[in-house]
PDB file of N, CA, C and O in Angstrom:
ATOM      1  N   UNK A   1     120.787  81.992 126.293  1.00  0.00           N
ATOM      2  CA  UNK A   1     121.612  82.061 125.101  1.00  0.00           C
ATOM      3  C   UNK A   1     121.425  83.421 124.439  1.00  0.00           C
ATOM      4  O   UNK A   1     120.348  84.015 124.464  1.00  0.00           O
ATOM      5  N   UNK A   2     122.748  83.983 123.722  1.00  0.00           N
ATOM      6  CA  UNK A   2     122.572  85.459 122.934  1.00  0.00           C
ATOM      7  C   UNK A   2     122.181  84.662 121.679  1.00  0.00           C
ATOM      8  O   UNK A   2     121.960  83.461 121.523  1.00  0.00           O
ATOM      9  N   UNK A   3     122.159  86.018 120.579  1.00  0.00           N
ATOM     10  CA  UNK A   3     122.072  86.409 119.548  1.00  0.00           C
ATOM     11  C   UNK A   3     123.100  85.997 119.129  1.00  0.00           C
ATOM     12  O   UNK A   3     122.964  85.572 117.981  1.00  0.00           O
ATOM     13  N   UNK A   4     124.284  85.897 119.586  1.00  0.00           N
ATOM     14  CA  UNK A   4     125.149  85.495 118.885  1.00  0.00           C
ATOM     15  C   UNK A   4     125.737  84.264 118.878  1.00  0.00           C
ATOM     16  O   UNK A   4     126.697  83.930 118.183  1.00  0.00           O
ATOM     17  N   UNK A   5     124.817  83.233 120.097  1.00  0.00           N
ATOM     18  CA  UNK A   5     125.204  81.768 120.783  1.00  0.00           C
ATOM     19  C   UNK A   5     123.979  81.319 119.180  1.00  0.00           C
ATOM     20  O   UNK A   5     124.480  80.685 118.252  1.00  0.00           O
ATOM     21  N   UNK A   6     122.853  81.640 119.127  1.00  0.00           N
ATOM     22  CA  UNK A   6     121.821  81.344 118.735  1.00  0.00           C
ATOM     23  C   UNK A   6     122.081  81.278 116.999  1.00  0.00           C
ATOM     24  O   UNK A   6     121.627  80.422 116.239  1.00  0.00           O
ATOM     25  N   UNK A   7     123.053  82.589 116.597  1.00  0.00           N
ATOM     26  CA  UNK A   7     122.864  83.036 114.951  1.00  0.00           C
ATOM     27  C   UNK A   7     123.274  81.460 114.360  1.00  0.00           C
ATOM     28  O   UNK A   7     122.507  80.768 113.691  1.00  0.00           O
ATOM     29  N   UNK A   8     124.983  80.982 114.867  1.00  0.00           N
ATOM     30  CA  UNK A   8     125.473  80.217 113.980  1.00  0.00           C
ATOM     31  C   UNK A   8     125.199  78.734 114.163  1.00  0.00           C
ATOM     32  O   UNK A   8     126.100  77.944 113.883  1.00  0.00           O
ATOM     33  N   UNK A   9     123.929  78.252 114.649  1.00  0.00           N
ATOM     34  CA  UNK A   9     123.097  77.350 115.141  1.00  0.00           C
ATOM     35  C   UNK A   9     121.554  77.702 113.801  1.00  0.00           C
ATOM     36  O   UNK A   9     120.876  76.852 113.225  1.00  0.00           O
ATOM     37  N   UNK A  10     121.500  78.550 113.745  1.00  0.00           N
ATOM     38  CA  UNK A  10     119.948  79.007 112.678  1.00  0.00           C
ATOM     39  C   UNK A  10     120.555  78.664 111.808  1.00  0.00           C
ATOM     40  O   UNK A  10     120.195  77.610 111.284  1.00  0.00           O
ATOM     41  N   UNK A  11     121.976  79.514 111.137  1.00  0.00           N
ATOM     42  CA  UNK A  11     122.469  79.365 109.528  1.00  0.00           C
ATOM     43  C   UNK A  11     122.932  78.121 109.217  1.00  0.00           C
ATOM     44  O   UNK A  11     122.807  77.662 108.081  1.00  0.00           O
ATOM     45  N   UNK A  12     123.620  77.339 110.394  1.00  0.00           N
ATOM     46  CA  UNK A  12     123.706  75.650 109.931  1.00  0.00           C
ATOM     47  C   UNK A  12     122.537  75.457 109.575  1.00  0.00           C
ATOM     48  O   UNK A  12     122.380  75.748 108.389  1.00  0.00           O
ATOM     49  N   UNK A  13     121.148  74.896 110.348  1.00  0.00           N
ATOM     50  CA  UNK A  13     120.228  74.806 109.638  1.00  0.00           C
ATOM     51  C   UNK A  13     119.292  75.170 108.216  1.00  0.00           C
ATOM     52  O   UNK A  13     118.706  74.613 107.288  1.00  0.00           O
ATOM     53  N   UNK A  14     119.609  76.522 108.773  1.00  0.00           N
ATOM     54  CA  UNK A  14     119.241  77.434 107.257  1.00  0.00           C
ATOM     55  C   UNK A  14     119.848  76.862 106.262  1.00  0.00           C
ATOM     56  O   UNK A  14     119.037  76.295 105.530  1.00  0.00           O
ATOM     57  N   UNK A  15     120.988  76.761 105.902  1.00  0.00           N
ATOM     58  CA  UNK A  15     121.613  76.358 104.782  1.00  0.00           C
ATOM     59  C   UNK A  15     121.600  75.053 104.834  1.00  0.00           C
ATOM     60  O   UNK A  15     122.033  74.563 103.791  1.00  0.00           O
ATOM     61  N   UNK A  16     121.248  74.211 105.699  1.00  0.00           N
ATOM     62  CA  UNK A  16     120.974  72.573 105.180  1.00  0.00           C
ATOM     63  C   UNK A  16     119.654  72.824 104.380  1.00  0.00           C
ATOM     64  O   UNK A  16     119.531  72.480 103.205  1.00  0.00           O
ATOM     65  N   UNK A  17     118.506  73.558 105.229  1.00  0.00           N
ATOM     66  CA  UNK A  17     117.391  73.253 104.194  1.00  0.00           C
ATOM     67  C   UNK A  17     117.397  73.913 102.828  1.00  0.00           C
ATOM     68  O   UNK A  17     116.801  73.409 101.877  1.00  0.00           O
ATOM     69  N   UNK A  18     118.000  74.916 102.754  1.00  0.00           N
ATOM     70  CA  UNK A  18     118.068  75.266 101.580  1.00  0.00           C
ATOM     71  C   UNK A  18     118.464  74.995 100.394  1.00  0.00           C
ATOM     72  O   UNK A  18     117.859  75.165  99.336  1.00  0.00           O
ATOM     73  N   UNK A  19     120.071  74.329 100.680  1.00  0.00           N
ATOM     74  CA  UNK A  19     120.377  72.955 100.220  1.00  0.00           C
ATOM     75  C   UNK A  19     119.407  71.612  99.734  1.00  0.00           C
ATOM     76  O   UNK A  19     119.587  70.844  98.789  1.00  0.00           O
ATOM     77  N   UNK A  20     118.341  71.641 100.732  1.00  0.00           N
ATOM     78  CA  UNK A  20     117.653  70.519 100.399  1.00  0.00           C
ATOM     79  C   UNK A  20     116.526  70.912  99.248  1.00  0.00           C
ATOM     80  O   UNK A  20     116.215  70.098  98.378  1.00  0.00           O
ATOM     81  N   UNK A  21     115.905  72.327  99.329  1.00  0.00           N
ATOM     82  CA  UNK A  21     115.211  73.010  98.447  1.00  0.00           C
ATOM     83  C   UNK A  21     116.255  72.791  97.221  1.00  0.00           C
ATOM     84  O   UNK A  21     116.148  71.745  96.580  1.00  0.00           O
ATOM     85  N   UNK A  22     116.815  73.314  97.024  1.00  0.00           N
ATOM     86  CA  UNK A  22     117.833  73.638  95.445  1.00  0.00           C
ATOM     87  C   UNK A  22     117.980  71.944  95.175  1.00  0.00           C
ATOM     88  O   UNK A  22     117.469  71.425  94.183  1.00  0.00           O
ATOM     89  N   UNK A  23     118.416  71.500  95.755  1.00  0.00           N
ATOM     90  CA  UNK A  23     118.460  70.072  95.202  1.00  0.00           C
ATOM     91  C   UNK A  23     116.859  69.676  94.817  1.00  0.00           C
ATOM     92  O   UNK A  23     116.638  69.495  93.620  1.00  0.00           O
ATOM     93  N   UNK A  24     115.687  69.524  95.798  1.00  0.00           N
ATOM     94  CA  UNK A  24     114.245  69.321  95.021  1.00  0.00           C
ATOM     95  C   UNK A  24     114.276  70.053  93.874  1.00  0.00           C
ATOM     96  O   UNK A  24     114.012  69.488  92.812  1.00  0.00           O
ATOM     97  N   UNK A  25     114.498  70.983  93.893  1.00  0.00           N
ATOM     98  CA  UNK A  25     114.082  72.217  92.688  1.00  0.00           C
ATOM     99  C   UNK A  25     114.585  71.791  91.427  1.00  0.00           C
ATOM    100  O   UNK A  25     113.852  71.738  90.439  1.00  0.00           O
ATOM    101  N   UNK A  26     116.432  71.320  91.383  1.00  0.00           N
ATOM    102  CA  UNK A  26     116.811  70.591  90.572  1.00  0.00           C
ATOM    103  C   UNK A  26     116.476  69.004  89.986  1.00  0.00           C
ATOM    104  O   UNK A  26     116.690  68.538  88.867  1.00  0.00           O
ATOM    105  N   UNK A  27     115.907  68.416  91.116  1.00  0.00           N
ATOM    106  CA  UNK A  27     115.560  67.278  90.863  1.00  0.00           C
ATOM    107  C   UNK A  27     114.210  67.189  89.947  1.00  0.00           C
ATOM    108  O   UNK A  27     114.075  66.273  89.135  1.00  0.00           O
ATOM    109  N   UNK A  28     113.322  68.097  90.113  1.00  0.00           N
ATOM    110  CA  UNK A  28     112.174  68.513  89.578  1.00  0.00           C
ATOM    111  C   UNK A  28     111.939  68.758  88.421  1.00  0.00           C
ATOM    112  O   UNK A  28     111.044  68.404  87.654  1.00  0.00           O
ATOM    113  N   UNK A  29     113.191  69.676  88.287  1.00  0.00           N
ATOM    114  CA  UNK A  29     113.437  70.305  87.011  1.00  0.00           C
ATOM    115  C   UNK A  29     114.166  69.061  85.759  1.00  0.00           C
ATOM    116  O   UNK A  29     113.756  68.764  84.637  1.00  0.00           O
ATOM    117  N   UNK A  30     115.113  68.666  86.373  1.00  0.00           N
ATOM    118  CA  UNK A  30     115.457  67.300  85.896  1.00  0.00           C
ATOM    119  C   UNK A  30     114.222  66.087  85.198  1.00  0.00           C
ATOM    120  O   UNK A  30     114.331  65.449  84.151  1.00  0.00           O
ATOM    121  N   UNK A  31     113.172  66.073  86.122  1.00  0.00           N
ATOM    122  CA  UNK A  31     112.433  65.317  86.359  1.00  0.00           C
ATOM    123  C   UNK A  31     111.216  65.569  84.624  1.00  0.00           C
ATOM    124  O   UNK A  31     110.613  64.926  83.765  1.00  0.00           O
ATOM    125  N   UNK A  32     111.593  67.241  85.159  1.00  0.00           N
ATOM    126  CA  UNK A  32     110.279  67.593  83.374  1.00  0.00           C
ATOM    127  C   UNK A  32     111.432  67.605  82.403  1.00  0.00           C
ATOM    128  O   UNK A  32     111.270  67.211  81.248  1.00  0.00           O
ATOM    129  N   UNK A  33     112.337  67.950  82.749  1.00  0.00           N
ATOM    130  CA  UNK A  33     113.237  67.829  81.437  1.00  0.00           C
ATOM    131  C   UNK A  33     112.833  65.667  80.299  1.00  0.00           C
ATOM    132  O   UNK A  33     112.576  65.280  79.159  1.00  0.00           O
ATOM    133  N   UNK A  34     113.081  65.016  81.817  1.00  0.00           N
ATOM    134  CA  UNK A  34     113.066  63.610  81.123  1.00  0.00           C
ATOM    135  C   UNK A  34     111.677  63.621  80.477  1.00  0.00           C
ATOM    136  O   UNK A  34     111.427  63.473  79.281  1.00  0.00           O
ATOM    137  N   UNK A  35     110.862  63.814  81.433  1.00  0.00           N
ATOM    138  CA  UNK A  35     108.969  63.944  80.978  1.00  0.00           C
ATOM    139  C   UNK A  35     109.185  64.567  79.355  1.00  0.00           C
ATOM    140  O   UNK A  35     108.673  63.957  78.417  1.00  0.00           O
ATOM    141  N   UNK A  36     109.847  65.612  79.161  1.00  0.00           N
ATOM    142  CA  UNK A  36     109.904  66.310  77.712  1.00  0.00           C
ATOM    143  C   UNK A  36     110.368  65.722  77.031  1.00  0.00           C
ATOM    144  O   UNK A  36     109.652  65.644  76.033  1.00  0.00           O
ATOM    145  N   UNK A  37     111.412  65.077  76.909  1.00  0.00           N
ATOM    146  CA  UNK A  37     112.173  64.141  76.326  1.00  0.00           C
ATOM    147  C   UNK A  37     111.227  62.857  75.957  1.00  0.00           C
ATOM    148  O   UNK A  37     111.014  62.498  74.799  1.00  0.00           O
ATOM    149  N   UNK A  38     110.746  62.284  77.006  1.00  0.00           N
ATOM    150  CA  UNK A  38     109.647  61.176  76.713  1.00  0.00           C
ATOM    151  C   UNK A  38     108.771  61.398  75.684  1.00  0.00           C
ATOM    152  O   UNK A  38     108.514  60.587  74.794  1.00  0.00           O
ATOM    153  N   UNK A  39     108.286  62.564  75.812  1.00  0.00           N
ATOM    154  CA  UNK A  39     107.135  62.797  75.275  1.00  0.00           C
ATOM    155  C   UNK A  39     107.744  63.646  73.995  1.00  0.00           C
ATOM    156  O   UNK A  39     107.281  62.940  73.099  1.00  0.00           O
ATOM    157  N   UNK A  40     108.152  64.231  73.609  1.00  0.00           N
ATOM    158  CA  UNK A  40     109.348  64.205  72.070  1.00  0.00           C
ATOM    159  C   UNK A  40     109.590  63.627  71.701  1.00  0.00           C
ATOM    160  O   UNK A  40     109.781  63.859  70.507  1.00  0.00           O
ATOM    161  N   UNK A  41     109.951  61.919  72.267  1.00  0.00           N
ATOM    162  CA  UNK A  41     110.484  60.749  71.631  1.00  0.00           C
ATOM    163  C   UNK A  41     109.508  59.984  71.110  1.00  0.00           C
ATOM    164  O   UNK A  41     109.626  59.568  69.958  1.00  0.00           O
ATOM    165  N   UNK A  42     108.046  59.588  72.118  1.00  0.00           N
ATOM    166  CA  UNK A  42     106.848  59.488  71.473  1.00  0.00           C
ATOM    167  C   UNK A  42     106.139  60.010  70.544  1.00  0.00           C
ATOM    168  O   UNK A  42     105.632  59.398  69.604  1.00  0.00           O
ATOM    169  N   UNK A  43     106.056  61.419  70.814  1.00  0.00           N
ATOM    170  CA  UNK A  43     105.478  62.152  69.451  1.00  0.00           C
ATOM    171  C   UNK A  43     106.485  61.446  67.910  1.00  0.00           C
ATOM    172  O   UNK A  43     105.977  60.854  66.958  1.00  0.00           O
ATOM    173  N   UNK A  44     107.912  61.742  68.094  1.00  0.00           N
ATOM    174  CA  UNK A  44     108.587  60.872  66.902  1.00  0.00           C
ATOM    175  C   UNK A  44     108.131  59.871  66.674  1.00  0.00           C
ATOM    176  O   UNK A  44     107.379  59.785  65.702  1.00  0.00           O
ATOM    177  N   UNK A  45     108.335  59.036  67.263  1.00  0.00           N
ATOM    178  CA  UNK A  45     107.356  57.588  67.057  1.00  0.00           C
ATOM    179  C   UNK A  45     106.244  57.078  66.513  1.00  0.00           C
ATOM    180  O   UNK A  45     105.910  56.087  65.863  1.00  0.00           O
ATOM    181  N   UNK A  46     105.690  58.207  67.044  1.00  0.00           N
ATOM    182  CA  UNK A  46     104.260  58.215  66.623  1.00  0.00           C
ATOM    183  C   UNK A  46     104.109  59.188  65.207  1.00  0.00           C
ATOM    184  O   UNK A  46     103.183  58.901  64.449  1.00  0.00           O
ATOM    185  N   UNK A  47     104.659  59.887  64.988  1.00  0.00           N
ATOM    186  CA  UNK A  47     105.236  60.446  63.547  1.00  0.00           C
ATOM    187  C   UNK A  47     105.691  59.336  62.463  1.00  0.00           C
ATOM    188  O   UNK A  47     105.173  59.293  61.348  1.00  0.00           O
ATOM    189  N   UNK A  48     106.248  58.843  62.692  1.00  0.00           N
ATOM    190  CA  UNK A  48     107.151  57.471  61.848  1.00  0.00           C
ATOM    191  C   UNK A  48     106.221  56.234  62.086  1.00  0.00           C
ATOM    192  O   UNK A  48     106.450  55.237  61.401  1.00  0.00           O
ATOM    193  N   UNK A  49     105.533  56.212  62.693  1.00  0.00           N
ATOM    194  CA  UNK A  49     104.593  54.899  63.051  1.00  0.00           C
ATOM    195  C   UNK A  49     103.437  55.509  61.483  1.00  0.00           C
ATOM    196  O   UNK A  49     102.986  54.916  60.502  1.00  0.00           O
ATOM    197  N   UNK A  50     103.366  56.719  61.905  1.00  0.00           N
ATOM    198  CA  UNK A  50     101.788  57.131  61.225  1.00  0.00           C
ATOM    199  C   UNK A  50     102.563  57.479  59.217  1.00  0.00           C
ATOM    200  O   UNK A  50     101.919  57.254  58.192  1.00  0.00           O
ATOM    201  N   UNK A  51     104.009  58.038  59.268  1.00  0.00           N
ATOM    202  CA  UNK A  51     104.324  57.405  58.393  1.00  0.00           C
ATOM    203  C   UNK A  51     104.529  56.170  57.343  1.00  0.00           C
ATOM    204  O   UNK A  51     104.629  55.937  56.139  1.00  0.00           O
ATOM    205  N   UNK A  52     104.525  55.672  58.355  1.00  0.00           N
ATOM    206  CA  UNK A  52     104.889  53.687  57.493  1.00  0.00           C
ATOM    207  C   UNK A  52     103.795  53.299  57.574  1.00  0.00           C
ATOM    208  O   UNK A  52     103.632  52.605  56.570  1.00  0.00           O
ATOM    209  N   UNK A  53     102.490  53.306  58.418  1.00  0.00           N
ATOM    210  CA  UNK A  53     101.254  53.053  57.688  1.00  0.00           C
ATOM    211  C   UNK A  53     100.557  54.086  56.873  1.00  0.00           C
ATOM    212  O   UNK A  53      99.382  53.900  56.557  1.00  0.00           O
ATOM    213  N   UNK A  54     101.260  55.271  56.473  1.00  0.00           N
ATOM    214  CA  UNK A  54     100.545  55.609  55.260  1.00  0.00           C
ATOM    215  C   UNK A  54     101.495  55.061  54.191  1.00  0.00           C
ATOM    216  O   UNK A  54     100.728  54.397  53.495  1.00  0.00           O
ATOM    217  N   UNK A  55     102.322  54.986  53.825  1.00  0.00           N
ATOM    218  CA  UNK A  55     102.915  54.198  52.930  1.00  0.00           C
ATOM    219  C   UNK A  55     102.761  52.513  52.705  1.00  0.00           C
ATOM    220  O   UNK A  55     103.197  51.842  51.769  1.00  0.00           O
ATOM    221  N   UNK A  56     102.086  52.131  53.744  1.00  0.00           N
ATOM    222  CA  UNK A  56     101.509  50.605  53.501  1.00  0.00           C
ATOM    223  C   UNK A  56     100.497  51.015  52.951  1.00  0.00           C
ATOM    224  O   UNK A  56     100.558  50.632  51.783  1.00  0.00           O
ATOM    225  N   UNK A  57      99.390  51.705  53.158  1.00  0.00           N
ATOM    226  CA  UNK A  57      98.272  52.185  52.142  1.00  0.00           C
ATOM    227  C   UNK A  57      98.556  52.346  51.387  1.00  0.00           C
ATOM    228  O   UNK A  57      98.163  51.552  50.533  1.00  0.00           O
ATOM    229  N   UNK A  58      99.457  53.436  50.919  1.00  0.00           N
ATOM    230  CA  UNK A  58      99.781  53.577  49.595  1.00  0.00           C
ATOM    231  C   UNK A  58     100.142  52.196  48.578  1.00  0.00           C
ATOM    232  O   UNK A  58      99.587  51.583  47.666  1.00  0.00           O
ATOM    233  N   UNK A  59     101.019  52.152  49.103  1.00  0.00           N
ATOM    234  CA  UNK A  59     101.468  50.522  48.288  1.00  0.00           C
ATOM    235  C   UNK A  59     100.387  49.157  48.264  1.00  0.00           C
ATOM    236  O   UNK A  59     100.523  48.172  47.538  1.00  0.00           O
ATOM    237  N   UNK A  60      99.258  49.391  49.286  1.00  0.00           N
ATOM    238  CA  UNK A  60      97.937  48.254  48.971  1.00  0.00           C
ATOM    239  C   UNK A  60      97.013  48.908  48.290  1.00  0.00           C
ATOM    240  O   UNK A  60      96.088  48.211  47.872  1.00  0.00           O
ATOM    241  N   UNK A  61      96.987  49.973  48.065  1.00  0.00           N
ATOM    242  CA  UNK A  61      96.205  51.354  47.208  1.00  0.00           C
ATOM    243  C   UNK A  61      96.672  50.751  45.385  1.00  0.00           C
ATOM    244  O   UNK A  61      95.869  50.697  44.453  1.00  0.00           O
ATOM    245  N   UNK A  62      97.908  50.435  45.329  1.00  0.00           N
ATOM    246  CA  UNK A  62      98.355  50.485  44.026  1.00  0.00           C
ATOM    247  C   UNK A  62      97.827  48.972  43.499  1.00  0.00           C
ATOM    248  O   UNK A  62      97.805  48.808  42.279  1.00  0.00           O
ATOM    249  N   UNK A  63      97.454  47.996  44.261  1.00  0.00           N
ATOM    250  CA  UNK A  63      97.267  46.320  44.158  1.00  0.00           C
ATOM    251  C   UNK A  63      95.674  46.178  44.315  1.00  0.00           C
ATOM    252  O   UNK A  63      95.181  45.058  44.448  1.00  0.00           O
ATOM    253  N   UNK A  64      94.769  47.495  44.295  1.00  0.00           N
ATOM    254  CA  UNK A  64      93.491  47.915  44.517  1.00  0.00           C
ATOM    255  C   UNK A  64      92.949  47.639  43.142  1.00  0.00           C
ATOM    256  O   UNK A  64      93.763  47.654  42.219  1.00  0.00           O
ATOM    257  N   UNK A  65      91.767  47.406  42.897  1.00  0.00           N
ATOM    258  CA  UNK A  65      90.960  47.484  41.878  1.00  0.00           C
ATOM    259  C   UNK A  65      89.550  47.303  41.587  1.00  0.00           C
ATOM    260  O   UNK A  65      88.949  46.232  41.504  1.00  0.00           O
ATOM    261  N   UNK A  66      89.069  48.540  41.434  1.00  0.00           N
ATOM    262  CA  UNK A  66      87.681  48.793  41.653  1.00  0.00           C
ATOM    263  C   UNK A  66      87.124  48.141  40.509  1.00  0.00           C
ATOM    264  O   UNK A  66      87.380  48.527  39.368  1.00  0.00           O
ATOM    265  N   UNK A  67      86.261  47.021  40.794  1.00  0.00           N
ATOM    266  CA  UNK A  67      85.190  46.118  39.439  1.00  0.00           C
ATOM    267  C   UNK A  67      84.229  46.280  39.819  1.00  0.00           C
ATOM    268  O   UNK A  67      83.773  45.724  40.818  1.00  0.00           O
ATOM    269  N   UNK A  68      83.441  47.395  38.858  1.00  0.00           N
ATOM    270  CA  UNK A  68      82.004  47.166  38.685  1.00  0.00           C
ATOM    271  C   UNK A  68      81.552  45.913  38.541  1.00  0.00           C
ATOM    272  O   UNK A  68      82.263  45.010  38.100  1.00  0.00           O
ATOM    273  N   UNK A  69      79.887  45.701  39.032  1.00  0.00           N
ATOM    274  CA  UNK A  69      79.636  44.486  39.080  1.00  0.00           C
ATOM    275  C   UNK A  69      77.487  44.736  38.131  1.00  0.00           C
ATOM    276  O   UNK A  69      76.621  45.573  38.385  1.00  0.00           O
ATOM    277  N   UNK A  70      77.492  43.935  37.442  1.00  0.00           N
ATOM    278  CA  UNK A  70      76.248  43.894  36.736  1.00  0.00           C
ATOM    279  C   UNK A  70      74.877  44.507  37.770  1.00  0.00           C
ATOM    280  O   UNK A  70      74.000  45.199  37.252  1.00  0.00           O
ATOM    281  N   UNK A  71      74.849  44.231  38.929  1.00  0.00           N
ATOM    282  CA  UNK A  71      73.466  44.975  39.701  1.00  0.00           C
ATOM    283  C   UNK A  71      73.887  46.198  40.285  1.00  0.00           C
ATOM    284  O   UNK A  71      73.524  46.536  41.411  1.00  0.00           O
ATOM    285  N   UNK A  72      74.856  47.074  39.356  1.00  0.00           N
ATOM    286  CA  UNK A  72      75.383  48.376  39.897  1.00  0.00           C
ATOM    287  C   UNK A  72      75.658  48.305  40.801  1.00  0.00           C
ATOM    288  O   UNK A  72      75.552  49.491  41.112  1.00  0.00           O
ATOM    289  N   UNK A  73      76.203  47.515  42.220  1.00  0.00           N
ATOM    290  CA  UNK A  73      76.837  47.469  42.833  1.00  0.00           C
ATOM    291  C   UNK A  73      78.717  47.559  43.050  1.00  0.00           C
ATOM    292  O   UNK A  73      79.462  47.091  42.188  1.00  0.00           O
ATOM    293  N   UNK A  74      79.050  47.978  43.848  1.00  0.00           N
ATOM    294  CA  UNK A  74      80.785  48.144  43.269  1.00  0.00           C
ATOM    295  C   UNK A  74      81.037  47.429  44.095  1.00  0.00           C
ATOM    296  O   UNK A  74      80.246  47.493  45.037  1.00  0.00           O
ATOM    297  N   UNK A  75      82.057  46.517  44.227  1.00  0.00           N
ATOM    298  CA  UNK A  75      83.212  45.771  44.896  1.00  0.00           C
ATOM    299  C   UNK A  75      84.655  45.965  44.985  1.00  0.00           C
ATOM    300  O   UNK A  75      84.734  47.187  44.865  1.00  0.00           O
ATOM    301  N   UNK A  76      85.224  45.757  45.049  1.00  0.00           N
ATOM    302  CA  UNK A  76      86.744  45.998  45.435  1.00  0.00           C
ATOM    303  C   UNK A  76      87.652  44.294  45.251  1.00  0.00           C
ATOM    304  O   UNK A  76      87.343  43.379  46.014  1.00  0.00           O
ATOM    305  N   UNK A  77      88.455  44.148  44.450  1.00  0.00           N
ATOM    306  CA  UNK A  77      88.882  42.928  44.487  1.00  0.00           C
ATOM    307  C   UNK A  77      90.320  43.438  44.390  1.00  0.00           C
ATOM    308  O   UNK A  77      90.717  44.362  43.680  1.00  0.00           O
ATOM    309  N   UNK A  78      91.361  42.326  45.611  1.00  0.00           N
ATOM    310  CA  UNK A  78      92.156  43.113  46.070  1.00  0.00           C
ATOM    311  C   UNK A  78      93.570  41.909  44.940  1.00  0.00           C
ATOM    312  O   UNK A  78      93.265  40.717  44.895  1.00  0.00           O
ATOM    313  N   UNK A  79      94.375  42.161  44.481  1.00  0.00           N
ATOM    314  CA  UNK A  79      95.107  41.306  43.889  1.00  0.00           C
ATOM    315  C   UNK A  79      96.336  40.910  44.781  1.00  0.00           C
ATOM    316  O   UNK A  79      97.204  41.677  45.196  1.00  0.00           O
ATOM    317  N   UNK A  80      96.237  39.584  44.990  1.00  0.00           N
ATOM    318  CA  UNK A  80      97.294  39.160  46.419  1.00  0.00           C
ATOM    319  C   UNK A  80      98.540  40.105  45.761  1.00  0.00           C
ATOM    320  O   UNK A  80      98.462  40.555  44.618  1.00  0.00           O
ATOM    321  N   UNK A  81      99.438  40.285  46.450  1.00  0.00           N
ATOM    322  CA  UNK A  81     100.909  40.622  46.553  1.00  0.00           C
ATOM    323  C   UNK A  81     101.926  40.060  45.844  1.00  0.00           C
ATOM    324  O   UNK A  81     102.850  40.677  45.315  1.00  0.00           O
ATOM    325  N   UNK A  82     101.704  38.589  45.836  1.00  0.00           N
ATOM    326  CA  UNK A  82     102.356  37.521  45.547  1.00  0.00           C
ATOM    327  C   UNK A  82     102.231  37.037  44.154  1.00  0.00           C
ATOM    328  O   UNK A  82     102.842  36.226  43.458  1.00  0.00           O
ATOM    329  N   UNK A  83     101.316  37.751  44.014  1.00  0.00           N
ATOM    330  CA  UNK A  83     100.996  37.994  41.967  1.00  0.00           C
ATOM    331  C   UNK A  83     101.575  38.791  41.335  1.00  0.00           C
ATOM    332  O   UNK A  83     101.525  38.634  40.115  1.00  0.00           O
ATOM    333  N   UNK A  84     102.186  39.708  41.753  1.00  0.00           N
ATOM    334  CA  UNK A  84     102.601  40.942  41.353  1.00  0.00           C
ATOM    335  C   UNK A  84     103.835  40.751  41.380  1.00  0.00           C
ATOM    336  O   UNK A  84     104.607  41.659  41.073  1.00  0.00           O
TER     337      UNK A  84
END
């Protein structure tokens, strides 16, 4: 076989695998794009999670009430919710 029986036998191949590279490459790339996305959507989550329990503190913070107690000891007596 020539060089020239041989060339357009390599570049079919050639260009299937290369094809198959660019597609991994894209798939990959695809692949951290979602990973980023995941993990952006969690961090939010976890932003707004760590929000609404500081605002439940806050609001059991306000139903708080520190009573001294006669052997200088301090306690905390909490006033149900449902009193208020």
């Amino acid at each position: 076989m020539s060089y020239d029986d041989i060339r357009p036998i390599f570049e079919k191949y050639f260009n299937s695998n290369m094809a198959f590279l660019e597609k991994s490459k894209k798939e990959l790339e695809e692949e951290a794009s979602k990973a980023l996305k995941r993990k952006s959507k969690s961090s939010e989550q976890q932003a707004a999670k760590k929000q609404k329990f500081d605002e439940e503190v806050e609001e059991l913070k306000k139903h708080l009430q520190i009573v001294p107690n006669d052997e200088d000891d301090v306690y905390t007596e909490a006033t149900p919710l449902a009193l208020k």
